[in-house]
Biopython code that builds the backbone (N, CA, C, O; Angstrom):
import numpy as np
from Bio.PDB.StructureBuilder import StructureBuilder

atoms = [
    (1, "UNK", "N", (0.820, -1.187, 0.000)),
    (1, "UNK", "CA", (0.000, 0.000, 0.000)),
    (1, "UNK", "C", (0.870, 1.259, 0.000)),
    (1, "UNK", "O", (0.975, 2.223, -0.759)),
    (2, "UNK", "N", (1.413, 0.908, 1.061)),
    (2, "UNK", "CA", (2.858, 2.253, 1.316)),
    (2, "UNK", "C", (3.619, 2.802, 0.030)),
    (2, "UNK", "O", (3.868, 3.948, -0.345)),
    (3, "UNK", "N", (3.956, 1.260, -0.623)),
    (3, "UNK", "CA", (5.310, 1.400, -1.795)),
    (3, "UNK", "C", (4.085, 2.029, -3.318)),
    (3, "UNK", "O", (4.461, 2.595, -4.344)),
    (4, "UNK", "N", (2.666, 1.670, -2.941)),
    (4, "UNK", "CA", (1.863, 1.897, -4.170)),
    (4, "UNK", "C", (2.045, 3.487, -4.320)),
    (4, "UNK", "O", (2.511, 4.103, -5.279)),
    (5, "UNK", "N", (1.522, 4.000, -3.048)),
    (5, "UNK", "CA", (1.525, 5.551, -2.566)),
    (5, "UNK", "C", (2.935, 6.224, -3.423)),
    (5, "UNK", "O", (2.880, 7.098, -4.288)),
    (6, "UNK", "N", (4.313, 5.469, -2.848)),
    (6, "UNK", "CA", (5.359, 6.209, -3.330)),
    (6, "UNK", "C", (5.383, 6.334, -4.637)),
    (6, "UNK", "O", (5.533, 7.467, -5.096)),
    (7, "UNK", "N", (5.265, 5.382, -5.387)),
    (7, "UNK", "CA", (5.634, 5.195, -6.658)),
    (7, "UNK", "C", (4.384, 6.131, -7.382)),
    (7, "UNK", "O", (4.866, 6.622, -8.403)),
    (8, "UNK", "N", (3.148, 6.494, -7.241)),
    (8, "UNK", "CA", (2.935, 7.454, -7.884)),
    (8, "UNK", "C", (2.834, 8.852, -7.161)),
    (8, "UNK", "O", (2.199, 9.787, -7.648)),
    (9, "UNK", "N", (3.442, 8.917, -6.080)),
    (9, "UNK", "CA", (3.769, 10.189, -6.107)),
    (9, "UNK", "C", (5.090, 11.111, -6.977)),
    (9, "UNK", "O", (5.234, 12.245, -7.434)),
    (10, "UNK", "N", (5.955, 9.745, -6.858)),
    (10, "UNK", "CA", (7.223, 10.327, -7.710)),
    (10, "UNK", "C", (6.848, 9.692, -9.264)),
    (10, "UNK", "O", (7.728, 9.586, -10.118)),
    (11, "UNK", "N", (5.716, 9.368, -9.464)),
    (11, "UNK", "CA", (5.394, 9.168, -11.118)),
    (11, "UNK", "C", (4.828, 10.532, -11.468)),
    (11, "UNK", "O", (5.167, 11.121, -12.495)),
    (12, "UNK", "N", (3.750, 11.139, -10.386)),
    (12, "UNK", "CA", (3.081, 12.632, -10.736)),
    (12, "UNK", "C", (4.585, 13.701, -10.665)),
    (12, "UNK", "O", (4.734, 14.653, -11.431)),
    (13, "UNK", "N", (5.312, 13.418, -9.899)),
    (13, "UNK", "CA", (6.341, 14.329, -9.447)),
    (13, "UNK", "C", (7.370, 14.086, -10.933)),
    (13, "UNK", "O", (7.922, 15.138, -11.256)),
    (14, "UNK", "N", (7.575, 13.336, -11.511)),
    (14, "UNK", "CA", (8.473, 12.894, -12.670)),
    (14, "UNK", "C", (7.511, 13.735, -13.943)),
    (14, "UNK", "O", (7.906, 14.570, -14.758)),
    (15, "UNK", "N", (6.552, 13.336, -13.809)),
    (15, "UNK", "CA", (5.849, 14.078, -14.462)),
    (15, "UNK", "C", (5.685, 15.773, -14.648)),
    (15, "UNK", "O", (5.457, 16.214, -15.775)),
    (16, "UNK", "N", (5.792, 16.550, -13.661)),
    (16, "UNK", "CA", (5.416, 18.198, -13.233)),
    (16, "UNK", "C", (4.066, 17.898, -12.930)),
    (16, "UNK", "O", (3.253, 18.660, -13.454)),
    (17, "UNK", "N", (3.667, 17.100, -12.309)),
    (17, "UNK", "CA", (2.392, 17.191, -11.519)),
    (17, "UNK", "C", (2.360, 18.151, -10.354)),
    (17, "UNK", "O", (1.642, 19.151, -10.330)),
    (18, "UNK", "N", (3.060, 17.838, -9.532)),
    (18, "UNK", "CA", (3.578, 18.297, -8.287)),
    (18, "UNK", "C", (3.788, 19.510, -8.309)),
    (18, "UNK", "O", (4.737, 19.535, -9.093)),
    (19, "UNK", "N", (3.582, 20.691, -7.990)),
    (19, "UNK", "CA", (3.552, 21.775, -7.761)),
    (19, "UNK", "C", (5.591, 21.831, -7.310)),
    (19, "UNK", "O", (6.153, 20.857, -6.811)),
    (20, "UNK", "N", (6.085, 22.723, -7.534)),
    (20, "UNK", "CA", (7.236, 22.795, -6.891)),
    (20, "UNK", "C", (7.111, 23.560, -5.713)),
    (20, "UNK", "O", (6.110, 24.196, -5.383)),
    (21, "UNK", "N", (8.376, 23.451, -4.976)),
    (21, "UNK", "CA", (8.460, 24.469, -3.818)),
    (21, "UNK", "C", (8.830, 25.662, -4.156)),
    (21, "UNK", "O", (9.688, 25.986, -4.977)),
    (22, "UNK", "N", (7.797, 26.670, -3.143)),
    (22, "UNK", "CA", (8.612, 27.789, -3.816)),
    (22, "UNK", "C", (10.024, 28.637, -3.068)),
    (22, "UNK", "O", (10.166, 28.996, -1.898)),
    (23, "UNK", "N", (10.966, 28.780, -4.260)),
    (23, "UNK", "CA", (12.683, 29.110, -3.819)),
    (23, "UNK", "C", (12.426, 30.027, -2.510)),
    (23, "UNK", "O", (11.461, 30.673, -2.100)),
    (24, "UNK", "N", (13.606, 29.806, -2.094)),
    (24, "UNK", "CA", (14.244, 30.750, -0.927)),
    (24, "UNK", "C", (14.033, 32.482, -1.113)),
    (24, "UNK", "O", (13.730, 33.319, -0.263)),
    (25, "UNK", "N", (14.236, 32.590, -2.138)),
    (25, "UNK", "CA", (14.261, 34.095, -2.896)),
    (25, "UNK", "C", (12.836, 34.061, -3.206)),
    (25, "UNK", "O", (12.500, 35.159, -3.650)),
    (26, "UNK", "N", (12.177, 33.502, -3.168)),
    (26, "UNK", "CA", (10.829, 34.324, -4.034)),
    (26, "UNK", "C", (9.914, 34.520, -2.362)),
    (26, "UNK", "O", (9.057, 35.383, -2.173)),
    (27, "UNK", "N", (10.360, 33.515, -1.336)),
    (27, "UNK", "CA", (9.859, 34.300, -0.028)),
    (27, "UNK", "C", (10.789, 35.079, 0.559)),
    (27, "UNK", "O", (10.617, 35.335, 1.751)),
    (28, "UNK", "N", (11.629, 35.469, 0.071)),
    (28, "UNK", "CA", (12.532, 36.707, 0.664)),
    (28, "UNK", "C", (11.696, 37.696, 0.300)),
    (28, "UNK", "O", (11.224, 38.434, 1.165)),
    (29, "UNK", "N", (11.313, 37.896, -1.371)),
    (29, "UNK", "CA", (10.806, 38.676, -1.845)),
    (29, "UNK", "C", (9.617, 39.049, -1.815)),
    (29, "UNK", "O", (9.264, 40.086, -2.377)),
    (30, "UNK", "N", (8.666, 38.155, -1.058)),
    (30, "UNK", "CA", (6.909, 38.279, -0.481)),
    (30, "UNK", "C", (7.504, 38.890, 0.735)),
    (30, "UNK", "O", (6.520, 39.497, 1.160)),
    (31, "UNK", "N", (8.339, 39.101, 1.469)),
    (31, "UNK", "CA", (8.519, 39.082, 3.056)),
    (31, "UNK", "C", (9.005, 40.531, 3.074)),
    (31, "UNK", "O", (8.785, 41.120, 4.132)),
    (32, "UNK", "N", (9.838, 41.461, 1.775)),
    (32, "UNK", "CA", (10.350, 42.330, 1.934)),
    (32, "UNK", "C", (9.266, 43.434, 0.928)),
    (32, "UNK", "O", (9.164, 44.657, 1.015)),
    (33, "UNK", "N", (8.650, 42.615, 0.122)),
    (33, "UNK", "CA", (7.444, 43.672, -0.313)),
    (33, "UNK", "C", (6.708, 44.139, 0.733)),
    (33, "UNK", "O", (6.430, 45.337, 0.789)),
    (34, "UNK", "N", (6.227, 43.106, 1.860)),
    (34, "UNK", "CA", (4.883, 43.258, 2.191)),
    (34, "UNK", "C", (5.906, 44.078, 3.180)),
    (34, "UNK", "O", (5.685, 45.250, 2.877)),
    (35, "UNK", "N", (6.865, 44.072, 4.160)),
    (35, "UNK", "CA", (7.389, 45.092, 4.797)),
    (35, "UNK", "C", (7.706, 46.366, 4.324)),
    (35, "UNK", "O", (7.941, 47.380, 4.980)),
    (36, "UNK", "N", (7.690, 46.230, 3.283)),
    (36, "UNK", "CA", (8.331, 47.909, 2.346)),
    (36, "UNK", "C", (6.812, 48.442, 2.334)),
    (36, "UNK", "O", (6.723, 49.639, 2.059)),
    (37, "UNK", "N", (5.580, 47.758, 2.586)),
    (37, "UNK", "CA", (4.104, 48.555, 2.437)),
    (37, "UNK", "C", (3.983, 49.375, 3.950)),
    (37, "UNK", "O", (3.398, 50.436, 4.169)),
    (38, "UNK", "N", (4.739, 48.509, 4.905)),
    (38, "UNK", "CA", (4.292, 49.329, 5.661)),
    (38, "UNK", "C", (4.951, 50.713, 5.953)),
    (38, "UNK", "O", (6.148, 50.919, 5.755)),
    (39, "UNK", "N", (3.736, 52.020, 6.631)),
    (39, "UNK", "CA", (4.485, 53.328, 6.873)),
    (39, "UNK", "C", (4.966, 53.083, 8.607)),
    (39, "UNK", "O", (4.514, 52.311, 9.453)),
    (40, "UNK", "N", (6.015, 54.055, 8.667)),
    (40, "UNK", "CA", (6.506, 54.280, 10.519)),
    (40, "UNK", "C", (5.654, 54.619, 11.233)),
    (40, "UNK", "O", (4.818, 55.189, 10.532)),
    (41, "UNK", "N", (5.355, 54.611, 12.229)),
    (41, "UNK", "CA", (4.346, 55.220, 13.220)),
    (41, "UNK", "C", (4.896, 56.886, 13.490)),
    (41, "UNK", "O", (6.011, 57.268, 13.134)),
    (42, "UNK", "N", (3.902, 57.745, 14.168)),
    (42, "UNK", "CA", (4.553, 58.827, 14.494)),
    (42, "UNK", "C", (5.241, 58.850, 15.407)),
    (42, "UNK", "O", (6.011, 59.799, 15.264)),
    (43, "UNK", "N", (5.432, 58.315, 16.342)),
    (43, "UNK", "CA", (6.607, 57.853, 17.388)),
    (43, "UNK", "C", (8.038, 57.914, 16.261)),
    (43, "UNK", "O", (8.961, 58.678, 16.545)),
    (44, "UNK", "N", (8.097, 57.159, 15.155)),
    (44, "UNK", "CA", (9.085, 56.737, 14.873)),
    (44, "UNK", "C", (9.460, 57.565, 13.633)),
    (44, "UNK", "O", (10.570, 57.333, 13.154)),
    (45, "UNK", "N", (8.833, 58.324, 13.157)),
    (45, "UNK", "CA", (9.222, 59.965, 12.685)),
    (45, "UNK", "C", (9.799, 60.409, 13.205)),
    (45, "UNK", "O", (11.014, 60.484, 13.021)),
    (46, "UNK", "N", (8.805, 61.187, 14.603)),
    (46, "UNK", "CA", (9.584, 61.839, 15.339)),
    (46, "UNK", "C", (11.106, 61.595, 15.760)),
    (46, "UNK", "O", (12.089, 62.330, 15.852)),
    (47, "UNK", "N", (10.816, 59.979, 16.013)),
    (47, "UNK", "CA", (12.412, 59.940, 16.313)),
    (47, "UNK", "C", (13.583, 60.027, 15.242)),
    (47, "UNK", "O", (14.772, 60.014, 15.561)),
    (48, "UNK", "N", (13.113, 60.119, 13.932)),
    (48, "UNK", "CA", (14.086, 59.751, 12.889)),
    (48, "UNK", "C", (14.258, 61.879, 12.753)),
    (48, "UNK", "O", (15.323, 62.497, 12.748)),
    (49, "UNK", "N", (13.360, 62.262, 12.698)),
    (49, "UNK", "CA", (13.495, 63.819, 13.080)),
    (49, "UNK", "C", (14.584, 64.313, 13.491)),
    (49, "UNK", "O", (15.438, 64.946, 12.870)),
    (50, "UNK", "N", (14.511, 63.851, 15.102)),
    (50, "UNK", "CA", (14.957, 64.324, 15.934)),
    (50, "UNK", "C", (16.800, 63.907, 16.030)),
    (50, "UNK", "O", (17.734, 64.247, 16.755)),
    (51, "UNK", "N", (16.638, 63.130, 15.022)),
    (51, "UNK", "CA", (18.173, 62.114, 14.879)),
    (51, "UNK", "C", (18.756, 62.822, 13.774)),
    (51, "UNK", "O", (19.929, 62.589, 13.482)),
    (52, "UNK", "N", (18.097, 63.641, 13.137)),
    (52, "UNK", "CA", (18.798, 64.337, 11.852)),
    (52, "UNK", "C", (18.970, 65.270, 12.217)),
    (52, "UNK", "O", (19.976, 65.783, 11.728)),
    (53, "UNK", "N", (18.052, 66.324, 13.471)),
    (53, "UNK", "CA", (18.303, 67.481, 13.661)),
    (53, "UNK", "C", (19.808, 67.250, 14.709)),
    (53, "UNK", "O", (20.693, 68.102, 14.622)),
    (54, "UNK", "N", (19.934, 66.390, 15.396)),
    (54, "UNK", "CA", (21.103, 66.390, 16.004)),
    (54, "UNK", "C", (22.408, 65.572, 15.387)),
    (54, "UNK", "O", (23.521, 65.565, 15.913)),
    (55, "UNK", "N", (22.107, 65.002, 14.375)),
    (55, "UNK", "CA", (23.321, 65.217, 13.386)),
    (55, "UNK", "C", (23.773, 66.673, 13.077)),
    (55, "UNK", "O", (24.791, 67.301, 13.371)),
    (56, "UNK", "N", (22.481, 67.031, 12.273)),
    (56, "UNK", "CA", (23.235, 68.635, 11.935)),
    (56, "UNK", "C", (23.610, 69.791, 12.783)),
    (56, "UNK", "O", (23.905, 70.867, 12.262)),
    (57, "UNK", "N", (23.611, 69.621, 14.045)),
    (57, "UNK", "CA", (24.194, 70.000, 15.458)),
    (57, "UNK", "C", (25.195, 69.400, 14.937)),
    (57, "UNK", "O", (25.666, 69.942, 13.938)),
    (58, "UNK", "N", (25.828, 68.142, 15.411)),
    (58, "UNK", "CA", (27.262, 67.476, 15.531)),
    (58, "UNK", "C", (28.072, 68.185, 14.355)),
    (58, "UNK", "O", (29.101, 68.832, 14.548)),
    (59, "UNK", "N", (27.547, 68.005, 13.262)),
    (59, "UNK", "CA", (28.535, 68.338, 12.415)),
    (59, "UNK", "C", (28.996, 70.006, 12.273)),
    (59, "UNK", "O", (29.946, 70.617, 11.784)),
    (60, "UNK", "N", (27.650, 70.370, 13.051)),
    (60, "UNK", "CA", (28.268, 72.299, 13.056)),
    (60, "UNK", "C", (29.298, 72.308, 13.950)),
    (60, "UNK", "O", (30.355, 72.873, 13.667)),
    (61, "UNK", "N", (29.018, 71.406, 15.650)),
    (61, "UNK", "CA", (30.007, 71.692, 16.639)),
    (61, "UNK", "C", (31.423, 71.090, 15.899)),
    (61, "UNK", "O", (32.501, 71.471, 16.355)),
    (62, "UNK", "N", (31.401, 70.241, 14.868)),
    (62, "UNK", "CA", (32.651, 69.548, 14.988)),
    (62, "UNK", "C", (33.330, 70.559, 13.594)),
    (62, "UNK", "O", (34.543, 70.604, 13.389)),
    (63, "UNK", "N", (32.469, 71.200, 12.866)),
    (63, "UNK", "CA", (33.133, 72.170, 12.280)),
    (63, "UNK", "C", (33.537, 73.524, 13.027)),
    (63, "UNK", "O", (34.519, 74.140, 12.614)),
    (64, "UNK", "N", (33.133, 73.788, 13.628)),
    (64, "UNK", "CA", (33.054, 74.583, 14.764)),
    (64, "UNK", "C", (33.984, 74.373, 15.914)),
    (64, "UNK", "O", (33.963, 75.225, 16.802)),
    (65, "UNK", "N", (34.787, 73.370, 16.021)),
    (65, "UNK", "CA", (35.471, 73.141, 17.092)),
    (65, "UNK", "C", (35.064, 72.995, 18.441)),
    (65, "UNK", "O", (35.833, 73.025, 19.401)),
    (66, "UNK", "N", (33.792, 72.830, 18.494)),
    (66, "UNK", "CA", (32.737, 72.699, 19.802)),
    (66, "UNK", "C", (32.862, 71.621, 20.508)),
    (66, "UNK", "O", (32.770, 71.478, 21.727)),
    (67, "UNK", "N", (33.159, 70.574, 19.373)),
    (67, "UNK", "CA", (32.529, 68.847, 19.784)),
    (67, "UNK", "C", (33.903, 68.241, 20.866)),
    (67, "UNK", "O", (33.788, 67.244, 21.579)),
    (68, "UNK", "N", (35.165, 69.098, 20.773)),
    (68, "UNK", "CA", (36.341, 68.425, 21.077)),
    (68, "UNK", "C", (36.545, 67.663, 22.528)),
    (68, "UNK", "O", (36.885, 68.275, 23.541)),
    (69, "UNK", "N", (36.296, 66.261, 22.489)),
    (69, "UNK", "CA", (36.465, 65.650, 23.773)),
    (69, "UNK", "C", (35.409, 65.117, 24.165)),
    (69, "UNK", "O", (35.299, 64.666, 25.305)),
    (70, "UNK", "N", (34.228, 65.073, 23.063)),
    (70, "UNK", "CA", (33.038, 64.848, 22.909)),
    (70, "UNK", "C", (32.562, 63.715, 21.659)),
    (70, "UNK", "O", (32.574, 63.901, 20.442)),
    (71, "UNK", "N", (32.140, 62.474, 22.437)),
    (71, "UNK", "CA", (32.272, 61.361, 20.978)),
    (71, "UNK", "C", (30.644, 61.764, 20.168)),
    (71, "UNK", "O", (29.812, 62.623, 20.460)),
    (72, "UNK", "N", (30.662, 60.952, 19.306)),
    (72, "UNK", "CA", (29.003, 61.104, 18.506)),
    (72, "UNK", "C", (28.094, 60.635, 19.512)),
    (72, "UNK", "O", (27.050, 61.211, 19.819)),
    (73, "UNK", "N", (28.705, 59.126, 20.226)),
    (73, "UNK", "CA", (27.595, 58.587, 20.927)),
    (73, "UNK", "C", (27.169, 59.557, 22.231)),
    (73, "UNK", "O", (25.972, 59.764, 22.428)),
    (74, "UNK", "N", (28.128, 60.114, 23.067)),
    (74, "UNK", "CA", (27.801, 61.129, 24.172)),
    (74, "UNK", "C", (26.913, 62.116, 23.919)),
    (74, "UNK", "O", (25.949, 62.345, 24.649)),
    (75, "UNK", "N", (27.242, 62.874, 22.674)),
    (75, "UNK", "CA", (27.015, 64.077, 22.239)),
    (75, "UNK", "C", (25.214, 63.802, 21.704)),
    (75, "UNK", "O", (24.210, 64.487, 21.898)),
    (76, "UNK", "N", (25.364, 62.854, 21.179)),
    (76, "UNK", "CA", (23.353, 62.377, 20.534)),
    (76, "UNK", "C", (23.131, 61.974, 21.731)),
    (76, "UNK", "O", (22.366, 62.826, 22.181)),
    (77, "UNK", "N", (23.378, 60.976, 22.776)),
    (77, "UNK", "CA", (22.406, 60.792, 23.947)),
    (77, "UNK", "C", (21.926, 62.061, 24.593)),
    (77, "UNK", "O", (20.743, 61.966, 24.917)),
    (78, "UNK", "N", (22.589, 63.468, 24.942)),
    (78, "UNK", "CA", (22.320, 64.962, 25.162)),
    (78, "UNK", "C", (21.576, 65.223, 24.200)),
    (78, "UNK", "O", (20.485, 65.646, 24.582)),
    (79, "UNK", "N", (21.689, 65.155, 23.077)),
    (79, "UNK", "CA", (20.433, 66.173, 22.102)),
    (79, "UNK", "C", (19.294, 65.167, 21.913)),
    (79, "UNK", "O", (18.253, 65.505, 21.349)),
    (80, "UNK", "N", (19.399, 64.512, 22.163)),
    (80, "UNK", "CA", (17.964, 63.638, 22.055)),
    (80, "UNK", "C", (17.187, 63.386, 23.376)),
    (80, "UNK", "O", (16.028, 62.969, 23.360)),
    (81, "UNK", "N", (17.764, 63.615, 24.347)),
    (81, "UNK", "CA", (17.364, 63.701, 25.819)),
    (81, "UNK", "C", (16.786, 65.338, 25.882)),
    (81, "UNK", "O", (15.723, 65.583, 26.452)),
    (82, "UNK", "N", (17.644, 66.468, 25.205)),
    (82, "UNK", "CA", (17.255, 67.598, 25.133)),
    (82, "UNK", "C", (16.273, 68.012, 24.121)),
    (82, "UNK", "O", (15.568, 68.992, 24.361)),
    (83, "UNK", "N", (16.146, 67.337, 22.959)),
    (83, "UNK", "CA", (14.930, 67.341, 22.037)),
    (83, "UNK", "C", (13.560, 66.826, 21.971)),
    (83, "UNK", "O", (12.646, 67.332, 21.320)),
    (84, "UNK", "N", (13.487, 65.623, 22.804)),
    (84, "UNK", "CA", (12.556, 64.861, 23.976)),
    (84, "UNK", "C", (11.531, 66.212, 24.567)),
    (84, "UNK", "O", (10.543, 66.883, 24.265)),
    (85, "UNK", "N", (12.332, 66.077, 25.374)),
    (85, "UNK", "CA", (12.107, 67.220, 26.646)),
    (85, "UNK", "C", (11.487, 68.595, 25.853)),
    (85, "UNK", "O", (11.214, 69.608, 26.497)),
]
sb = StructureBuilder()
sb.init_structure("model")
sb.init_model(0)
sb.init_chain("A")
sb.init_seg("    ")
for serial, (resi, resn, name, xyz) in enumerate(atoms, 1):
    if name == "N":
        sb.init_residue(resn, " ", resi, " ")
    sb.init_atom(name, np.array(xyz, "f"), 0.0, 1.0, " ", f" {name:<3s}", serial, name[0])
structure = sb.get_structure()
């Protein structure tokens, strides 16, 4: 009964009966469409905002000679604690 089963499954399968699986890449590519539909929340604006406005701080102080002794990571935890607020 068992060996009847196998033999026409791999007779439909020899055939293109069988549906194939679908590749690695074509669910990469369902998985990164349907994420690219979604928009950010306003939480997460704001924060992308607030991360550009204190870039363009950093780079004035560090043209500016302001930033000295002061890393990126120190300097954004202050403007984003101060842009928060």
């Amino acid at each position: 009964m068992i060996l009847r089963a196998l033999m026409i499954a791999a007779a439909a399968f020899a055939v293109g009966l069988a549906a194939p699986a679908p590749s690695f890449a074509a669910k990469k590519a369902k998985e990164s469409a349907a994420a690219s539909t979604r928009q950010p929340t306003e939480k997460q604006k704001a924060a992308r905002a607030r991360m550009k406005e204190c870039g363009a701080e950093w780079r004035a102080a560090k043209k500016d000679a302001k930033a000295k002794g002061t890393t990126w990571r120190q300097f954004s935890s202050e403007c984003i604690k101060r842009k928060k607020a």
